[in-house]
mmCIF file of the N, C-alpha and C atoms, coordinates in Angstrom:
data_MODEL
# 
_entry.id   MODEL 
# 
loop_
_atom_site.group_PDB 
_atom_site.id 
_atom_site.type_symbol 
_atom_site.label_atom_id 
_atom_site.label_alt_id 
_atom_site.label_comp_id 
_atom_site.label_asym_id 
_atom_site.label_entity_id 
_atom_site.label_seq_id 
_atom_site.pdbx_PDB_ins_code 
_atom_site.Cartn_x 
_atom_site.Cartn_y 
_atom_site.Cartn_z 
_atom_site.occupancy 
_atom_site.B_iso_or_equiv 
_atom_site.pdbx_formal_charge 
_atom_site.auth_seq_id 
_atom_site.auth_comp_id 
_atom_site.auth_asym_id 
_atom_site.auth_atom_id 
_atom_site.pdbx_PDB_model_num 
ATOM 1   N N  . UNK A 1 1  ? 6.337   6.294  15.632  1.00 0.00 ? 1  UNK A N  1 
ATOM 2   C CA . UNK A 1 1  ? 6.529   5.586  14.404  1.00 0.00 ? 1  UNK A CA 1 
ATOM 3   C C  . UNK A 1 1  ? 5.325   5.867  13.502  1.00 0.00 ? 1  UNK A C  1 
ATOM 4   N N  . UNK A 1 2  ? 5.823   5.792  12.059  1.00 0.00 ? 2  UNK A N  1 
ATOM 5   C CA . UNK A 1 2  ? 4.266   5.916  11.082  1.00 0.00 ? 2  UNK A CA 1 
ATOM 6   C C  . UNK A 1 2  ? 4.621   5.081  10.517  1.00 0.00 ? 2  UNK A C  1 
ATOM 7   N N  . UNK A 1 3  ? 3.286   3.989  10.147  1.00 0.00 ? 3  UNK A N  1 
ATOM 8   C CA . UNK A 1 3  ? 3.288   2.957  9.052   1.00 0.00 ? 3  UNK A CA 1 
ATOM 9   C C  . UNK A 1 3  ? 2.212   3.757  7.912   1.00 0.00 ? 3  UNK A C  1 
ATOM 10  N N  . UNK A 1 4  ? 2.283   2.728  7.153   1.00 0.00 ? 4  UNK A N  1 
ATOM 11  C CA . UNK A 1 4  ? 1.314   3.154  6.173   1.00 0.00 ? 4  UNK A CA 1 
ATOM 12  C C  . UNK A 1 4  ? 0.583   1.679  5.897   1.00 0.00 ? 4  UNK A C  1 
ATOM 13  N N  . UNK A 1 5  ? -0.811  1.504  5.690   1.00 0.00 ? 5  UNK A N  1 
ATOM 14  C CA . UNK A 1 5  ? -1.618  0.543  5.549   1.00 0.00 ? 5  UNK A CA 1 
ATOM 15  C C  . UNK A 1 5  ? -2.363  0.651  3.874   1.00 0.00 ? 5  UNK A C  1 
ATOM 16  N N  . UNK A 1 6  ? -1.887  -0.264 2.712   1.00 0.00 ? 6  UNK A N  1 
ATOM 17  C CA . UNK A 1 6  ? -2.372  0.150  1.488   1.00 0.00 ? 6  UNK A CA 1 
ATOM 18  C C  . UNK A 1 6  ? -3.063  -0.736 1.008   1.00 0.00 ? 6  UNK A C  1 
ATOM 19  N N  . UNK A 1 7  ? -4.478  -0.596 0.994   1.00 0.00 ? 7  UNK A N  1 
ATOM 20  C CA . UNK A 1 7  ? -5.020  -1.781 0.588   1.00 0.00 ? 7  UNK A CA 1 
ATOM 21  C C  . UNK A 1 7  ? -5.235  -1.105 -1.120  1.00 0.00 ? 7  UNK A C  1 
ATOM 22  N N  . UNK A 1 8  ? -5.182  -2.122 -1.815  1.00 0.00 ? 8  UNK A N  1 
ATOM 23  C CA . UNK A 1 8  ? -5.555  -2.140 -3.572  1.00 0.00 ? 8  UNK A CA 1 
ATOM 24  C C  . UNK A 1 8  ? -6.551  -2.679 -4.644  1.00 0.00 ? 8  UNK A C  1 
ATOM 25  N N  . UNK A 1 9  ? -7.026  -2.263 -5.112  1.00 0.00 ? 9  UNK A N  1 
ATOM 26  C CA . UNK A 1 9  ? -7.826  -2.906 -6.059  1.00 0.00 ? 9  UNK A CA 1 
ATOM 27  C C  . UNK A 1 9  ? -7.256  -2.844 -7.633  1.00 0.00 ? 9  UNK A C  1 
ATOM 28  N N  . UNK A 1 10 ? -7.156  -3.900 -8.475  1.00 0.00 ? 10 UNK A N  1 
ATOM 29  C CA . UNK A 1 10 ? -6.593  -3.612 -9.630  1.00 0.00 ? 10 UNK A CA 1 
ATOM 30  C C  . UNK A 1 10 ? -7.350  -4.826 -10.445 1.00 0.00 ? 10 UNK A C  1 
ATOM 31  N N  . UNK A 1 11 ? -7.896  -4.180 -11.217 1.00 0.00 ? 11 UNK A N  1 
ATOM 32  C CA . UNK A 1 11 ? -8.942  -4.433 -12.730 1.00 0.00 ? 11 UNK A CA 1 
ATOM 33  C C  . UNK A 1 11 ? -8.393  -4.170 -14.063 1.00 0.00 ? 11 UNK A C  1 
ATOM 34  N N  . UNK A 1 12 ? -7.187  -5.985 -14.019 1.00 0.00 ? 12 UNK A N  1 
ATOM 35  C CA . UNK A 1 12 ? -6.343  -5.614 -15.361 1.00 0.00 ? 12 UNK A CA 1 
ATOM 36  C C  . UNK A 1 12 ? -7.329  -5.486 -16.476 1.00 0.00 ? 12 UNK A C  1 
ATOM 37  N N  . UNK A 1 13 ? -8.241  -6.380 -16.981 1.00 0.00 ? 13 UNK A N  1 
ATOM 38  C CA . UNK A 1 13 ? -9.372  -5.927 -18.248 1.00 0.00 ? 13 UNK A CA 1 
ATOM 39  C C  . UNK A 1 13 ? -9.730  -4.488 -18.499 1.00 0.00 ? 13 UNK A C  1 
ATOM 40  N N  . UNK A 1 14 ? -10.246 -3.931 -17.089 1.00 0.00 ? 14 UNK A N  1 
ATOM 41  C CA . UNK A 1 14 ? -10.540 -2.177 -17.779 1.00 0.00 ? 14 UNK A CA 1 
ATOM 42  C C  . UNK A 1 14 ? -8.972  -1.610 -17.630 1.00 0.00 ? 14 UNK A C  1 
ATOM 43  N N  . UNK A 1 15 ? -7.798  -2.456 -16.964 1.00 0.00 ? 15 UNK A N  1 
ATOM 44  C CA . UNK A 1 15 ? -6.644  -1.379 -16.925 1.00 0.00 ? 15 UNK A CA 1 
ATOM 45  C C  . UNK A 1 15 ? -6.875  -0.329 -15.831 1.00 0.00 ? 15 UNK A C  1 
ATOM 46  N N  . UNK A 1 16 ? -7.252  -0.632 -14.939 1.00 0.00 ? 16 UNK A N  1 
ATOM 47  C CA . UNK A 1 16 ? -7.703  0.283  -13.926 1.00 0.00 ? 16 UNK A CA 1 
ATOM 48  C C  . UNK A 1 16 ? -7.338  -0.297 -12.364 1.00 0.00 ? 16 UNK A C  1 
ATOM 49  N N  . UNK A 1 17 ? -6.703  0.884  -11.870 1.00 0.00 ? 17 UNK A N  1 
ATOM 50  C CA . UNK A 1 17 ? -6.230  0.635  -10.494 1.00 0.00 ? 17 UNK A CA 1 
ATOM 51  C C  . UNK A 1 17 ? -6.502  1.343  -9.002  1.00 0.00 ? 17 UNK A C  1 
ATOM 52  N N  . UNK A 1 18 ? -6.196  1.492  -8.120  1.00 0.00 ? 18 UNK A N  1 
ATOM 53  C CA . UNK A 1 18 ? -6.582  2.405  -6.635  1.00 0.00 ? 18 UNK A CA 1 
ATOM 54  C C  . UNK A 1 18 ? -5.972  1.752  -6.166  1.00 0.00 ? 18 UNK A C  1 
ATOM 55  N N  . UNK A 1 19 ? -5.507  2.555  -5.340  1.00 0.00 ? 19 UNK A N  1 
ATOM 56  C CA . UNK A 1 19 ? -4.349  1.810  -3.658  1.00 0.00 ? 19 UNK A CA 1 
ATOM 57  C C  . UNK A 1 19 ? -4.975  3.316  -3.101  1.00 0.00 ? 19 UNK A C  1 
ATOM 58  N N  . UNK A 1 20 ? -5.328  2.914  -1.745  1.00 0.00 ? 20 UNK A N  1 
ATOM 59  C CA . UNK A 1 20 ? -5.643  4.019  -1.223  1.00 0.00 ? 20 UNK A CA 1 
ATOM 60  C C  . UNK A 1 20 ? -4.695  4.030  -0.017  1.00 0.00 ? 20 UNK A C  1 
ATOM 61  N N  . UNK A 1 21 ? -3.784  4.750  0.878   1.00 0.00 ? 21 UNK A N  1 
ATOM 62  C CA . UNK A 1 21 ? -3.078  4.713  1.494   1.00 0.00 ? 21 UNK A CA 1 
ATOM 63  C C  . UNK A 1 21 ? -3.007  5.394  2.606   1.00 0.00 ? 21 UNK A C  1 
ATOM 64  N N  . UNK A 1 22 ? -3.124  5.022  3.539   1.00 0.00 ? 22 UNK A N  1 
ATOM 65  C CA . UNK A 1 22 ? -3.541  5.754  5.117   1.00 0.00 ? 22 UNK A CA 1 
ATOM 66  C C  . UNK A 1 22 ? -2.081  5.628  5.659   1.00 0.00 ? 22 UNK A C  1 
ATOM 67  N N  . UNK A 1 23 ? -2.088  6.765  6.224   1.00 0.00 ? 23 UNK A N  1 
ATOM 68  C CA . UNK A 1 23 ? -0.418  6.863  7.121   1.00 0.00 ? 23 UNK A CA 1 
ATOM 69  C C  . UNK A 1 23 ? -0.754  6.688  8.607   1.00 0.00 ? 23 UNK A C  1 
ATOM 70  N N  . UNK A 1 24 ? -0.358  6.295  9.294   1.00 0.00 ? 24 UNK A N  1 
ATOM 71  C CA . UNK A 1 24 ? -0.856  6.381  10.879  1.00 0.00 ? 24 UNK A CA 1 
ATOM 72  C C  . UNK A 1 24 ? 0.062   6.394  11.588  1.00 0.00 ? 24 UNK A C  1 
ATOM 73  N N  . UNK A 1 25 ? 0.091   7.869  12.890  1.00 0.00 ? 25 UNK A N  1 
ATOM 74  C CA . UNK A 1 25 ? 0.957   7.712  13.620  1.00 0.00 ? 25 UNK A CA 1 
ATOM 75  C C  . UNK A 1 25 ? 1.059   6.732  14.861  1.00 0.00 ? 25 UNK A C  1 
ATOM 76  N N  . UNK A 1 26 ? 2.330   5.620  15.478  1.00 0.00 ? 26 UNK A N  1 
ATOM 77  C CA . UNK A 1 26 ? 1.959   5.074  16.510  1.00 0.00 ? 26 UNK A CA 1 
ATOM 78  C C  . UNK A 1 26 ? 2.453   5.719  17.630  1.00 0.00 ? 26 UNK A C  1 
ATOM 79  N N  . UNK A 1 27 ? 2.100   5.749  18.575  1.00 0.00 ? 27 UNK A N  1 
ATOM 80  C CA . UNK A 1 27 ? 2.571   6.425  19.474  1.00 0.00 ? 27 UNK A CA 1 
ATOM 81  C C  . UNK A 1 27 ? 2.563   4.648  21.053  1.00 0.00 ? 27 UNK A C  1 
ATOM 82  N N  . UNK A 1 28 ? 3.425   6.009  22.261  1.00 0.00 ? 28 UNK A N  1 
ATOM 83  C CA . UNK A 1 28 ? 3.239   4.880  23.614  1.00 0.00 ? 28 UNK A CA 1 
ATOM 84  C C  . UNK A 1 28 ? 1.621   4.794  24.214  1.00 0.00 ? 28 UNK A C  1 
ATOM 85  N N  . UNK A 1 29 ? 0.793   6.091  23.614  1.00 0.00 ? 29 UNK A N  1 
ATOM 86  C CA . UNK A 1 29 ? -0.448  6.518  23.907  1.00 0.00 ? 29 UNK A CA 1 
ATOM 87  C C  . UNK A 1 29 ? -1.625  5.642  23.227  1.00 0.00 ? 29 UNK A C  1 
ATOM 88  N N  . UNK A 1 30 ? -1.218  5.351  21.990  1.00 0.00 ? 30 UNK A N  1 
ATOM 89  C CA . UNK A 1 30 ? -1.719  4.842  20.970  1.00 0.00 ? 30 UNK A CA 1 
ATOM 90  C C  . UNK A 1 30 ? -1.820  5.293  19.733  1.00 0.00 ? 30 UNK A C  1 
ATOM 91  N N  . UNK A 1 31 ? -2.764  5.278  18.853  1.00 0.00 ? 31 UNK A N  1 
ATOM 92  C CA . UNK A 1 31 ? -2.351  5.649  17.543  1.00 0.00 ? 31 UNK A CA 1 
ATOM 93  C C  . UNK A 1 31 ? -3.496  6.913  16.740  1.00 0.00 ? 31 UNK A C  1 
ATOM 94  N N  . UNK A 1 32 ? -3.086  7.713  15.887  1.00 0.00 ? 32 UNK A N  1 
ATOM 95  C CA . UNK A 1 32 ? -3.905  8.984  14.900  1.00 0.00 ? 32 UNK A CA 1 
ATOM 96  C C  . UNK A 1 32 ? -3.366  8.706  13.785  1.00 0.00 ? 32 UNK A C  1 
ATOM 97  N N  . UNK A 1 33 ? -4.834  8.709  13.191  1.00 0.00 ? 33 UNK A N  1 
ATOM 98  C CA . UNK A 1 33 ? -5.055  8.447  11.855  1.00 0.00 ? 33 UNK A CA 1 
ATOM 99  C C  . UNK A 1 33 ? -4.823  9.696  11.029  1.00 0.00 ? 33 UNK A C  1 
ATOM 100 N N  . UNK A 1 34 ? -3.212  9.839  10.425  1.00 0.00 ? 34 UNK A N  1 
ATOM 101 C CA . UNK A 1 34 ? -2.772  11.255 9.904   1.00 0.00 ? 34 UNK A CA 1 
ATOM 102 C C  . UNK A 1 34 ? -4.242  11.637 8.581   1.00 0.00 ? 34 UNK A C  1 
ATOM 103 N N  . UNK A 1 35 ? -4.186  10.367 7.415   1.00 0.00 ? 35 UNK A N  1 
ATOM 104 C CA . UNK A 1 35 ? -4.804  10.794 6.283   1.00 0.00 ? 35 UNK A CA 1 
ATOM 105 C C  . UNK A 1 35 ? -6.366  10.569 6.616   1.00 0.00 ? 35 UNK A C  1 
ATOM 106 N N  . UNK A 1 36 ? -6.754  10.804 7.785   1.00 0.00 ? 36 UNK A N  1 
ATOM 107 C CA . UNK A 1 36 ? -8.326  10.519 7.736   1.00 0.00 ? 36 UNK A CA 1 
ATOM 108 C C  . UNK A 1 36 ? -9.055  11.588 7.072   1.00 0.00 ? 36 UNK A C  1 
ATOM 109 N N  . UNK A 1 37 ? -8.841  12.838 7.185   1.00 0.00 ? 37 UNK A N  1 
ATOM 110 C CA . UNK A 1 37 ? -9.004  14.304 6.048   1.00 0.00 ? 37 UNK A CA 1 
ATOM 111 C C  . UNK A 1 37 ? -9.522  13.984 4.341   1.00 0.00 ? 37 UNK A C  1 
ATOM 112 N N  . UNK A 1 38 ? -8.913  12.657 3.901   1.00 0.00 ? 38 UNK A N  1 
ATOM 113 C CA . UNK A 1 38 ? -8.969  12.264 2.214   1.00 0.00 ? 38 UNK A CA 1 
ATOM 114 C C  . UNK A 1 38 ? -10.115 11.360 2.420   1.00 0.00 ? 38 UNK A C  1 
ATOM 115 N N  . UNK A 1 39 ? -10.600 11.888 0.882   1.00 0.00 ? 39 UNK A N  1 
ATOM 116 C CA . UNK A 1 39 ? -12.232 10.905 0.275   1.00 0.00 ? 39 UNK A CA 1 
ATOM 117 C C  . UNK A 1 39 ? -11.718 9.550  0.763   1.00 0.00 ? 39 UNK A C  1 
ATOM 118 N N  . UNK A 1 40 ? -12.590 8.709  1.239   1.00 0.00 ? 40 UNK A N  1 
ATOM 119 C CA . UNK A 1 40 ? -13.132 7.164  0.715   1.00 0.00 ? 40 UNK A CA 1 
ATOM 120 C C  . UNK A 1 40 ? -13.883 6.335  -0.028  1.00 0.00 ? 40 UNK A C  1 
ATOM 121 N N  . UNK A 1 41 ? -14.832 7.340  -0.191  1.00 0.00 ? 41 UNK A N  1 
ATOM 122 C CA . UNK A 1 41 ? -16.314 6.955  -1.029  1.00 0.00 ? 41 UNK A CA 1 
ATOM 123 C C  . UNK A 1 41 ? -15.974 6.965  -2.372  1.00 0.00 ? 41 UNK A C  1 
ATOM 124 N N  . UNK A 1 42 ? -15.902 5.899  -3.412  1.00 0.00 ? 42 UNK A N  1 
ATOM 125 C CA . UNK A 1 42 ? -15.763 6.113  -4.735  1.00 0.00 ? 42 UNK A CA 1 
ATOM 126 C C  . UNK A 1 42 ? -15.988 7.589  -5.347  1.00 0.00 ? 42 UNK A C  1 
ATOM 127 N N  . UNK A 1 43 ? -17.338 7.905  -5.249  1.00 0.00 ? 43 UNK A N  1 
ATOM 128 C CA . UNK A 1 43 ? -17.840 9.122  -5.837  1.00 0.00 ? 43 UNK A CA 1 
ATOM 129 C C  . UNK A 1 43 ? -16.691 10.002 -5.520  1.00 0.00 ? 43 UNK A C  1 
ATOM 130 N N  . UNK A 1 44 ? -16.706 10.283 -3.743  1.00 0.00 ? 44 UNK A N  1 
ATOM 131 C CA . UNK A 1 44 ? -15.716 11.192 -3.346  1.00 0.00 ? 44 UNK A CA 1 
ATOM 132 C C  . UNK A 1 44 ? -14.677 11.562 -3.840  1.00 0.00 ? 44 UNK A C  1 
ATOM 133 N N  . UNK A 1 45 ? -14.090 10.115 -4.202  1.00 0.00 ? 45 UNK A N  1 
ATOM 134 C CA . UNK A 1 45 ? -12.835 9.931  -4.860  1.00 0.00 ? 45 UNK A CA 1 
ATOM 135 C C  . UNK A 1 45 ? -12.419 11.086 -6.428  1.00 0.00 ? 45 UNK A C  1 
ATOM 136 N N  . UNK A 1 46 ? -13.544 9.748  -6.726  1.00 0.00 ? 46 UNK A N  1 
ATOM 137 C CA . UNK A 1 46 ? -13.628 10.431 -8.412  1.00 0.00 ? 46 UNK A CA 1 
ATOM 138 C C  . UNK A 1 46 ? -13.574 12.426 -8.179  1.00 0.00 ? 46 UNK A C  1 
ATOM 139 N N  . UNK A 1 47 ? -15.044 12.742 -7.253  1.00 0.00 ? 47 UNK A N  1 
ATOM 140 C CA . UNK A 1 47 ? -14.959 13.916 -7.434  1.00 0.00 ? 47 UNK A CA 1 
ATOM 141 C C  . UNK A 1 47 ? -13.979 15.008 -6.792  1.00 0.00 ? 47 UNK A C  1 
ATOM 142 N N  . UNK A 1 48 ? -13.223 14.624 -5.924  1.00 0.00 ? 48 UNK A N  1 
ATOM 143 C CA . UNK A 1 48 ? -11.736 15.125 -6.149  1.00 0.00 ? 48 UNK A CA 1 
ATOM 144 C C  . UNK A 1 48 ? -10.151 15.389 -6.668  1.00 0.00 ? 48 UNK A C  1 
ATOM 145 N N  . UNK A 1 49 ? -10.680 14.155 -7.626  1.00 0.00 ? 49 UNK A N  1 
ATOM 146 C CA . UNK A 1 49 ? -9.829  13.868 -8.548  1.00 0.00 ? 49 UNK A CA 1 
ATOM 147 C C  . UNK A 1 49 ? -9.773  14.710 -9.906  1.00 0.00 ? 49 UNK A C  1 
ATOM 148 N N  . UNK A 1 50 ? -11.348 15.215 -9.997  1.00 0.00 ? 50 UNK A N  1 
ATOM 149 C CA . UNK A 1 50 ? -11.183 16.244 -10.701 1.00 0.00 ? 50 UNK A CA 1 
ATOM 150 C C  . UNK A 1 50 ? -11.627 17.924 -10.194 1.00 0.00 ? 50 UNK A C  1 
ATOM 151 N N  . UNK A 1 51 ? -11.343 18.275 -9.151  1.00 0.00 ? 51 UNK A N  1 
ATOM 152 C CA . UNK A 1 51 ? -11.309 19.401 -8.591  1.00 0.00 ? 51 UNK A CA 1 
ATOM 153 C C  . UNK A 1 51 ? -10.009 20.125 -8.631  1.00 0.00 ? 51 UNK A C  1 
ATOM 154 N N  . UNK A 1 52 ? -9.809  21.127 -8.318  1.00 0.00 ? 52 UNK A N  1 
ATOM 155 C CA . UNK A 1 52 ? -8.621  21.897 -8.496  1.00 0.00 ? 52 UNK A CA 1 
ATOM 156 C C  . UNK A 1 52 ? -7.804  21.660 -6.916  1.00 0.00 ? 52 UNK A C  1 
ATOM 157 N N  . UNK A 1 53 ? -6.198  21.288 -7.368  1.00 0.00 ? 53 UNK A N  1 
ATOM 158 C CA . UNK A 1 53 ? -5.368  21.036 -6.407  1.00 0.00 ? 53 UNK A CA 1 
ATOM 159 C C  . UNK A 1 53 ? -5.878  21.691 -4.921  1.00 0.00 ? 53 UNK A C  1 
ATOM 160 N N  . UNK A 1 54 ? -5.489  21.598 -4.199  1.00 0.00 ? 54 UNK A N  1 
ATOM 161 C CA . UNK A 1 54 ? -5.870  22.182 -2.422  1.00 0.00 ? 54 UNK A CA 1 
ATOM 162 C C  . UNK A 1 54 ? -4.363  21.876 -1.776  1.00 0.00 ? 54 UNK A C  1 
ATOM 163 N N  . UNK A 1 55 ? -4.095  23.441 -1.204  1.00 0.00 ? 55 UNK A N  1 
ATOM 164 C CA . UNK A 1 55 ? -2.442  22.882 -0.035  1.00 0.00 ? 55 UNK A CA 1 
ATOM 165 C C  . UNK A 1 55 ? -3.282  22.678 0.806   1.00 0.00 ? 55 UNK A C  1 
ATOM 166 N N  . UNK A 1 56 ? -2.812  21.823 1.693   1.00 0.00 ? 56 UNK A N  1 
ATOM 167 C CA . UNK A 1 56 ? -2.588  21.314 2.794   1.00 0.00 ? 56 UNK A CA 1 
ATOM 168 C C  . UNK A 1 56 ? -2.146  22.293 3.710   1.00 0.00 ? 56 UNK A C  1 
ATOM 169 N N  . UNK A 1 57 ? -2.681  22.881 4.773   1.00 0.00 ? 57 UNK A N  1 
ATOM 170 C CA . UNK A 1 57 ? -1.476  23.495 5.603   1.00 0.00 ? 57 UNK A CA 1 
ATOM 171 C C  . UNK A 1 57 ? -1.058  22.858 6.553   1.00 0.00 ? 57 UNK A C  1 
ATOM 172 N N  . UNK A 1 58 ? 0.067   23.110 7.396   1.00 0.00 ? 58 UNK A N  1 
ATOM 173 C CA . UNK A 1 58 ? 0.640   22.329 8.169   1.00 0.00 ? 58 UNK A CA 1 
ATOM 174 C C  . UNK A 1 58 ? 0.088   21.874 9.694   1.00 0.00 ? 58 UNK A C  1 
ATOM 175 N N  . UNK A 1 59 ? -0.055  20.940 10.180  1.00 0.00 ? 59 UNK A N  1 
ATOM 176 C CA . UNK A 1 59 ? -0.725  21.585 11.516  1.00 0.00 ? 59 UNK A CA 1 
ATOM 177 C C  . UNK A 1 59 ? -2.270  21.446 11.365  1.00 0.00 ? 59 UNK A C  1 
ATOM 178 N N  . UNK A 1 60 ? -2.935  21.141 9.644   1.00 0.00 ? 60 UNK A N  1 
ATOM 179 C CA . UNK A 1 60 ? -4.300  20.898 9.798   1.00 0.00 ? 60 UNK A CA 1 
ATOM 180 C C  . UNK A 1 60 ? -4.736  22.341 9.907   1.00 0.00 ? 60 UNK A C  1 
# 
């Protein structure tokens, strides 16, 4: 099974929002954290937000 866990921050005055969204697989074993690969760190954030797209390949 995969859930997804979205925690949010939303700052109606500046109009400004983030949901950051982690997918996780569960397993009978236990569980892997699919989106652990993506920024957390504000900065991080920001500075991938303006970098040029990146595929993903499959498989990591």
């Amino acid at each position: 099974m995969v859930i997804t866990i979205e925690p949010g921050v939303y700052l109606p005055g500046e109009e400004l929002g983030i949901r950051i969204e982690d997918d996780v697989l569960v397993t009978a074993d236990g569980y892997e954290l699919l989106s652990g690969m993506l920024p957390r760190h504000p900065d991080a954030v920001e500075s991938a937000m303006t970098e040029r797209p990146r595929q993903i390949s499959p498989g990591r």
